[in-house]
SESE-646661 format. One record per residue: x, y, z of N, C-alpha, C in turn. Coordinates in pm, 1 decimal. Example, Ala and Ser with C-alpha at 12.3 -4.5 7.8 and 13.67 -1.06 7.14 Angstrom:
// SESE-646661
GUTOR       n_x       n_y       n_z      ca_x      ca_y      ca_z       c_x       c_y       c_z
GUTOR    1319.0    -569.0     780.0    1230.0    -450.0     780.0    1320.0    -330.0     780.0
GUTOR    1285.0    -225.0     708.0    1367.0    -106.0     714.0    1290.0       3.0     787.0
END
This chain:
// SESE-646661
GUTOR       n_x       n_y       n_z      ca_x      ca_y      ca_z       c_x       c_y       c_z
GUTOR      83.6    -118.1       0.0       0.0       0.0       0.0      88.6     125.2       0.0
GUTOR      34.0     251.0     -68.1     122.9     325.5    -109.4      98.5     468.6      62.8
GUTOR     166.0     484.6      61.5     222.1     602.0     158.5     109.8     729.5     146.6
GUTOR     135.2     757.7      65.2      29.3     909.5      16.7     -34.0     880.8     -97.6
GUTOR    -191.4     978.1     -56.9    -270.7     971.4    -119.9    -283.2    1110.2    -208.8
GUTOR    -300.8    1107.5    -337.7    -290.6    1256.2    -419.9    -384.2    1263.7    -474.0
GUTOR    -522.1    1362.2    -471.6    -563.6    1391.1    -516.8    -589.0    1530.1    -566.2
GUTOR    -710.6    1607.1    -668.8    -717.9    1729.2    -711.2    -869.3    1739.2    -727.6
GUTOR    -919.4    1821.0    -660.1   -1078.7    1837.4    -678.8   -1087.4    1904.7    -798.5
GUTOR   -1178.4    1834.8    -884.0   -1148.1    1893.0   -1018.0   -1279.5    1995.6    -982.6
GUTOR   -1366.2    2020.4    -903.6   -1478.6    2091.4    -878.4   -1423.6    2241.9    -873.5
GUTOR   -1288.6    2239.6    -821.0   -1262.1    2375.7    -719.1   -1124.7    2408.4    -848.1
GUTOR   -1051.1    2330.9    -870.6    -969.3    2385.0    -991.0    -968.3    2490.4   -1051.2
GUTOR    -936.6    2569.7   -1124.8    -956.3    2634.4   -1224.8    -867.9    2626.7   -1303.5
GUTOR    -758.8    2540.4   -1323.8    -665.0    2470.7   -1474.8    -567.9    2607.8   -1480.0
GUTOR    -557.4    2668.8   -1404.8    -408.9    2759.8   -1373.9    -271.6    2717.5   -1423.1
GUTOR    -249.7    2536.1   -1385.8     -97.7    2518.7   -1455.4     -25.9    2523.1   -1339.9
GUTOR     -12.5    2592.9   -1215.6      79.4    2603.7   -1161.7     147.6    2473.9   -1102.8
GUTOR      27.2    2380.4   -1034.7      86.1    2268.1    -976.6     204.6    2170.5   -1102.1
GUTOR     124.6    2184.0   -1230.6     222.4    2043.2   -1339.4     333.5    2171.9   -1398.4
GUTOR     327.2    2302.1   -1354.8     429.6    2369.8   -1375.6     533.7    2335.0   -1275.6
GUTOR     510.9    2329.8   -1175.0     609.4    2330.6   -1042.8     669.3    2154.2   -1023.7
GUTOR     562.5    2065.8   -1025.3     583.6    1952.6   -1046.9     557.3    1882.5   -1155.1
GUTOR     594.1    1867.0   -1215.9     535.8    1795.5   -1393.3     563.9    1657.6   -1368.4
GUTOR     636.7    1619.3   -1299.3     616.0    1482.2   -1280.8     516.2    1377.4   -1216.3
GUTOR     420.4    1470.7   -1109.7     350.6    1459.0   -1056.2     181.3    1471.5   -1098.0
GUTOR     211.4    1578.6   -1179.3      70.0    1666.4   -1209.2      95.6    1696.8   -1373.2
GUTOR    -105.2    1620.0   -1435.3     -81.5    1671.3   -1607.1    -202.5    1791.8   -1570.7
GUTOR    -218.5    1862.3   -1719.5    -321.9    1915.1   -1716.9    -399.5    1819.3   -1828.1
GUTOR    -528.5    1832.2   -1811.1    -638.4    1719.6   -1920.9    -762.7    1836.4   -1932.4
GUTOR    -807.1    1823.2   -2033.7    -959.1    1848.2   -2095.4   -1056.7    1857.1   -2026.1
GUTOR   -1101.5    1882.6   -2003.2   -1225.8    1873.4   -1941.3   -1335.0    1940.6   -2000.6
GUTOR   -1488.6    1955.7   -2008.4   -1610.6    1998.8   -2061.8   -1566.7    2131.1   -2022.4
GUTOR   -1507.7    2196.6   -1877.9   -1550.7    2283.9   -1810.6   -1364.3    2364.5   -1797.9
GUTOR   -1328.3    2340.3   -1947.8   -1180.0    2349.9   -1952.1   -1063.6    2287.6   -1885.8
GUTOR    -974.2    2321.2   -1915.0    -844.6    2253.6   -1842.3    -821.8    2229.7   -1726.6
GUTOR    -835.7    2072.1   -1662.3    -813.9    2138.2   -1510.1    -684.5    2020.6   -1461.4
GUTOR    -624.6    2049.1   -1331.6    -535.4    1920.8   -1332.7    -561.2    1800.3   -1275.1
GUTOR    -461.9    1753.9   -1313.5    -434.4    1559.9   -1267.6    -342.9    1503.8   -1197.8
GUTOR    -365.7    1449.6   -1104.1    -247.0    1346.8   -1044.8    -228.1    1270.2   -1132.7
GUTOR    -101.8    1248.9   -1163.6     -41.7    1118.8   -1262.5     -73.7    1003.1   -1146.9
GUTOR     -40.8    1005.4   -1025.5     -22.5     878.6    -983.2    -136.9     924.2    -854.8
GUTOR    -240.5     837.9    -849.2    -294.5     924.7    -707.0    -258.4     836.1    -592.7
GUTOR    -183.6     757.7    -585.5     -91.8     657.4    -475.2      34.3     686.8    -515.0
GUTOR     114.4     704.1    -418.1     299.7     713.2    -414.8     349.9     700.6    -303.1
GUTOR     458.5     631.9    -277.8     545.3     622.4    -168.4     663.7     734.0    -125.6
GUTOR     668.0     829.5    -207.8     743.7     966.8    -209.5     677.1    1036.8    -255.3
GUTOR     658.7    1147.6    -194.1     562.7    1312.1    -222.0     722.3    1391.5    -358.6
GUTOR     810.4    1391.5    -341.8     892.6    1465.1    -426.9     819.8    1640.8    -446.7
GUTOR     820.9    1664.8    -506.6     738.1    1800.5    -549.3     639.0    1801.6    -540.1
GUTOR     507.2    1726.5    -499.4     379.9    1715.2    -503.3     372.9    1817.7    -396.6
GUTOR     404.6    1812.2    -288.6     382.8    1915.6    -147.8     381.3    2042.6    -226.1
GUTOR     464.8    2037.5    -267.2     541.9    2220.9    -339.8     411.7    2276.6    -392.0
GUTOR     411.5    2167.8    -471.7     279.2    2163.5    -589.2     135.4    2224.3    -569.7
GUTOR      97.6    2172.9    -415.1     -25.2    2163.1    -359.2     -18.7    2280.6    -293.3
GUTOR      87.6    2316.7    -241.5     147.2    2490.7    -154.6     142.4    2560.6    -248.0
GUTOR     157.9    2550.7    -372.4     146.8    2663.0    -472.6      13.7    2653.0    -534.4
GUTOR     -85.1    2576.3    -512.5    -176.6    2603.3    -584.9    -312.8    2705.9    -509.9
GUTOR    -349.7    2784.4    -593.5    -379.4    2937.0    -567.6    -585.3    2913.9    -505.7
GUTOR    -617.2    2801.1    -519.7    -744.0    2769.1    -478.8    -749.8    2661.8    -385.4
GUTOR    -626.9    2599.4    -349.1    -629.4    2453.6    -264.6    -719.9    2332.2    -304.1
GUTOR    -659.6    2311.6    -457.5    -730.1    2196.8    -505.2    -663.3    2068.5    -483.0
GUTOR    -537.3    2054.5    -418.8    -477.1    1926.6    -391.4    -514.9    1895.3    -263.3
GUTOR    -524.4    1758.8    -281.0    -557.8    1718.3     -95.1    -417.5    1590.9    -104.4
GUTOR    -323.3    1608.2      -0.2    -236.2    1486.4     -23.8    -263.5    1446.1     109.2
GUTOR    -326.7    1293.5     192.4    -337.0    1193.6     300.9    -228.0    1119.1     307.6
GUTOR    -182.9    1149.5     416.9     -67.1     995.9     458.0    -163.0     904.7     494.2
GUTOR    -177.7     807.9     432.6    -293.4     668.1     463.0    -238.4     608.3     599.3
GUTOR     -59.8     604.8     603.8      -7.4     466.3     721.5     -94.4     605.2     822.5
GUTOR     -74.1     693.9     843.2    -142.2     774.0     975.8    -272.3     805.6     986.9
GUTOR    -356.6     799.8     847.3    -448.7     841.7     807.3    -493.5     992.7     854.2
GUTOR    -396.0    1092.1     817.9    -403.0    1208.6     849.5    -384.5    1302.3     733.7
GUTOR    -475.4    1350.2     648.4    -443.9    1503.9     562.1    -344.3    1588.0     598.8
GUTOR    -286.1    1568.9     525.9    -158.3    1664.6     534.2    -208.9    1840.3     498.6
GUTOR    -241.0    1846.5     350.9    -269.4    1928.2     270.8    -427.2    1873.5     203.3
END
């Protein structure tokens, strides 16, 4: 089981770029009906790497990252 949980409310988004700017390894941007909004590439990982950065820079707080082993929201 993976360490952290990554997700992106695509509800609250608004496809800004900043998170797959800051982390691109982490985060795409995709299509959507309601324009561009972003994506976790992986929404399980055992290393955050830039995802934290990612989620600190994003300007509406659309990332939520959970440590599952603690089951505590980080971000």
């Amino acid at each position: 089981m993976a360490i952290f949980k990554i997700e992106v409310d695509e509800d609250i988004c608004i496809g800004c770029g900043a998170c797959s700017a800051t982390c691109p390894d982490s985060f795409d941007m995709k299509d959507t009906d309601n324009g561009q909004k972003a994506k976790a590439k992986k929404a399980d990982a055992d290393e955050l790497g830039c995802a934290k950065e990612a989620a600190d820079v994003c300007p509406v707080n659309a990332i939520h990252i959970t440590d599952t082993k603690e089951d505590k929201k980080l971000i």
